[in-house]
N, C-alpha and C positions, 0 to 999 in steps of 0.2 A: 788515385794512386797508379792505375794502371798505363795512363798519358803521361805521367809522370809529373804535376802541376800540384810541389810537395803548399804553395800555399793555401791552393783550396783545400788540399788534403788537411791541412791542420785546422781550416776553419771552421771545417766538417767536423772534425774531431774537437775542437770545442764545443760545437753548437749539440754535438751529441753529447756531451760531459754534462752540460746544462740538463739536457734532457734526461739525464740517468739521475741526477743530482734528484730536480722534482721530481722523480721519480719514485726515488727514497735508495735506489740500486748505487750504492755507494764504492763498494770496490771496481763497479764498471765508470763509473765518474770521475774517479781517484786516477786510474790508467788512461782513460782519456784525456782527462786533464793534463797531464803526466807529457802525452803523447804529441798533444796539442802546444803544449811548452814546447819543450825541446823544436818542435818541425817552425816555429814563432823566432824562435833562437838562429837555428840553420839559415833560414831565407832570411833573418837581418831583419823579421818585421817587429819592431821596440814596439809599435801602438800594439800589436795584437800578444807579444810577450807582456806587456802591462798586464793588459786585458785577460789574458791566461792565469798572471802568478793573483790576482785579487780573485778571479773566481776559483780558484783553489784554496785560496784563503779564504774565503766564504764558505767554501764545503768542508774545509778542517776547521774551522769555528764551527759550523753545526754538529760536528763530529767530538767538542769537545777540548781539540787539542791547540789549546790556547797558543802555547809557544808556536807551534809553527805555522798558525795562522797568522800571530802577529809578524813575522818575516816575512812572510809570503805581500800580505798586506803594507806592510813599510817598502818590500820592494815594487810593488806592482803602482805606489804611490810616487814613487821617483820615476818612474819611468813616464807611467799617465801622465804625471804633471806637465813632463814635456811634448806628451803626442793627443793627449784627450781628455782635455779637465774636466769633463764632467764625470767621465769612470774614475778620473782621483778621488772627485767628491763623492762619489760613491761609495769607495772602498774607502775612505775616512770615514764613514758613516759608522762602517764595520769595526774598522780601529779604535776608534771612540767608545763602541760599548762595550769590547774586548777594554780597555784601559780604563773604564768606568767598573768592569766588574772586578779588577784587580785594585780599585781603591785612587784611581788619576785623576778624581774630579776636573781638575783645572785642565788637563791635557787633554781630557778626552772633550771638553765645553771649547777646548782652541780647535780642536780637532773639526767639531761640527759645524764652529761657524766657518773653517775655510771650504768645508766640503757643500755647506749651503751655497755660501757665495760663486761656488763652482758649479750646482747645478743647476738655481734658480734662475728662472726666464731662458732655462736652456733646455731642462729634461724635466717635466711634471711629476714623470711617473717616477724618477727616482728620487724625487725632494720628496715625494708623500711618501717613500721607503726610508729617506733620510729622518723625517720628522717621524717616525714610527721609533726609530731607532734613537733621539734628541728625547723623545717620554720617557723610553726605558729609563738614559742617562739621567736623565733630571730625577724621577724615582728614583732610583739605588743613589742618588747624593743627598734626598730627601727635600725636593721641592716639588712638593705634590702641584704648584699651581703653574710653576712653567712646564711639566708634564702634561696638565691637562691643555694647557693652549695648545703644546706641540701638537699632540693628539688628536683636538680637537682640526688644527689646519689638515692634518693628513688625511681626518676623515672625511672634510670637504673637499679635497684634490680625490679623492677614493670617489667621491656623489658627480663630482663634475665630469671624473674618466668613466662614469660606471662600472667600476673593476666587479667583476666574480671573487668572493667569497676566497675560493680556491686559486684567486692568482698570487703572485708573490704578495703584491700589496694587500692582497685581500689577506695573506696569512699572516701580515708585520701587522697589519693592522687588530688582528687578534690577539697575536702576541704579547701586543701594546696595552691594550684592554686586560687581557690577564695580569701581566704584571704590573698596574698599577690599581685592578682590584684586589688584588692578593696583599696591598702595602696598605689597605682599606680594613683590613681585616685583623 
């Protein structure tokens, strides 16, 4: 800020939104993010406004607030699409189980496989968060056995990264496990 180099400033300001987000520090996350937009917006960078408006759509989907994570996420998917297909297939990942728990079965199963086909052979760690989040889907539409494949791939890309328990993948991957033991029951 003080050089005045408003793009690092903003990248900074995401990468700390992230960090506030894991954190669980949600109103610091929320302004960040917020912060991080806009200064994405100003210098013109579309890849890192993509990349800004889906990880706010990721943290107001963990916050609950369905609608405006699904905007955030439909816009951050137009924009990706044309600067970083694999943060599209990412935030499709997101879209998909927001539209899976609203009842989209078929939208949210088109949703996955274009966000697959965007990440695989491209980004490991985010297809074993996509396929954490393709169990959920396939659960709540009630096909417990394309669930457990999903599942079961993610848990192999989780053995082959060695992810911690505690990283993102490590927490989709519990996630995953819960909600398809909970439809066990």
């Amino acid at each position: 800020r003080e050089v005045g180099d408003r793009r690092n400033e903003g990248n900074t300001l995401g990468g700390l939104a992230n960090l506030h987000h894991e954190q669980g520090r949600i109103p610091e996350a929320l302004e960040h993010f917020r912060q991080a937009l806009a200064i994405g917006r100003e210098v013109g960078d579309r890849r890192y406004e993509g990349v800004n408006l889906g990880n706010l759509g990721d943290l107001l989907f963990s916050k609950g607030d369905l609608a405006a994570a699904e905007t955030h996420l439909r816009q951050a998917i137009a924009i990706s699409d044309e600067t970083w297909a694999a943060a599209a297939g990412a935030f499709r990942g997101s879209l998909a189980l927001i539209r899976a728990q609203q009842g989209a079965f078929d939208e949210a199963r088109s949703l996955l496989e274009q966000g697959e086909s965007q990440v695989r052979g491209v980004y490991k760690l985010e297809l074993g968060k996509l396929l954490c989040k393709k169990a959920r889907v396939e659960d709540l539409a009630g096909d417990t056995a394309a669930a457990a494949l999903a599942l079961a791939e993610a848990e192999s890309i989780a053995a082959d990264l060695q992810v911690d328990p505690d990283s993102e993948l490590g927490i989709a991957l519990a996630e995953a496990r819960a909600a398809l033991s909970g439809s066990d029951a």
